[in-house]
N, C-alpha and C positions, 0 to 999 in steps of 0.2 A: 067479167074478171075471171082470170084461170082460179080453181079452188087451190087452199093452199097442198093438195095431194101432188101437185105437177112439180114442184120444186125439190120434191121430197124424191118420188121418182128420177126427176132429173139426178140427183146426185147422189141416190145409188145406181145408176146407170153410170156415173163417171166412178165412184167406187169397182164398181165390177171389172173397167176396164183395165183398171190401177191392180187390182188384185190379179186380174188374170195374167197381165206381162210379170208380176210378181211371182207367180206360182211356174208360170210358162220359161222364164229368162235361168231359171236355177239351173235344169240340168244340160245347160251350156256351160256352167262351171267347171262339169266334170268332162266334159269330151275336147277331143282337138278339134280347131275350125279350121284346119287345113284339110281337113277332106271332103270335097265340094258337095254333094247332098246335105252336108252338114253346115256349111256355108251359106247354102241356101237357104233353109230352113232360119237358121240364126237370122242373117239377114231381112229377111220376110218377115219375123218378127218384128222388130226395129218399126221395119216400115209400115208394119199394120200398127204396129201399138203408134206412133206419133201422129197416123191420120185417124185413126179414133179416136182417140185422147181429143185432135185437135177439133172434129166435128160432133163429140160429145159436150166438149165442154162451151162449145158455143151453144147450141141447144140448148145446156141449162140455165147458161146467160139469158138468153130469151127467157127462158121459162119463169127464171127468179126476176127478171125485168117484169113481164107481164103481171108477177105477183105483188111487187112493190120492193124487194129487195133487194136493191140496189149496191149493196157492198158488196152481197152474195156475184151479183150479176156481173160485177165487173173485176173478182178475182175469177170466176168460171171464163170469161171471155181474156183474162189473160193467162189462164190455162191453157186455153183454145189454143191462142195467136202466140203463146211460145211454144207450145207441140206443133203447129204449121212452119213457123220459121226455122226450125230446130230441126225437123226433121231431113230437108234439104244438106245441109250444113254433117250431120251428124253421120249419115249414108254416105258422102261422097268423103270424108275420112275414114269411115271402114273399108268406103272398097280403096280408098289409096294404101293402106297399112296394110289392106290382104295383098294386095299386087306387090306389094314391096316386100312382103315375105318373101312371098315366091319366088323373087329377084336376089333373095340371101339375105334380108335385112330381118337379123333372128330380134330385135328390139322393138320389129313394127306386131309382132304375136302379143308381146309384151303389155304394149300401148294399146294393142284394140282389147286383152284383157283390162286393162285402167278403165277404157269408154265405157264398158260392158257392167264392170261392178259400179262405178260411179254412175252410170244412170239406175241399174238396179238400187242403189242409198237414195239418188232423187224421189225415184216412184215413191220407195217404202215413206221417205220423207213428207210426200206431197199425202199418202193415201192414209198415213196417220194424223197432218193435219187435216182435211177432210174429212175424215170419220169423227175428228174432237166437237169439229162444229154442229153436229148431227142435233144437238140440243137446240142449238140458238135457233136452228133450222126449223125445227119444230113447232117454235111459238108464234 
């Protein structure tokens, strides 16, 4: 049997990832993503934060399955498997609303700002109940 240190681990390793796209996603508030290193960047974020997220939080599914926590395990693996699904889905609307700028559509800047702060409320969302749990976790 895994001790119970691994589930504990596991989920501040999903913690960190949650915290870092938090700390990391901010100062795209303040710049334009119309100027393509910056675009780039932004984007690449996105795409690393939904495949960590997504193979973090399976990991800790495992990890809290192997322990016996089974509640634990199976909101960690739908954490996983909606950062997997999502991520696909979420990229190829950024890059349609950047192409569409560029083509004059001043509402699509608009809109990929909306995706941007609303997944930054998700994260804060998701990384504040996950920290709540940090008790239950424990015992």
């Amino acid at each position: 049997m895994v001790p119970d240190v691994a589930p504990l681990v596991a989920v501040i390793a999903v913690l960190f990832s949650l915290a870092y796209f938090a700390m990391a996603s901010f100062p795209f508030l303040l710049v334009r993503l119309d100027i393509p290193e910056v675009w780039r960047l932004f984007r690449g974020l996105f795409d690393i934060y939904f495949k960590t997220v997504g193979i973090v939080g399976v990991v800790a599914a495992i990890a809290f399955a192997t322990d016996g926590h089974l509640g634990f395990s199976a909101a960690m693996l739908i954490l996983g498997g909606v950062a997997v699904a999502a991520r696909q889905r979420v990229l190829q609307r950024m890059d349609t609303l950047h192409a569409s700028y560029h083509s004059g559509g001043i509402a699509a800047m608009r809109e990929l700002r909306v995706i941007h702060g609303g997944t930054m409320l998700l994260n804060v969302a998701l990384l504040a109940s996950i920290a709540s749990c940090l008790p239950y976790i424990m015992t």
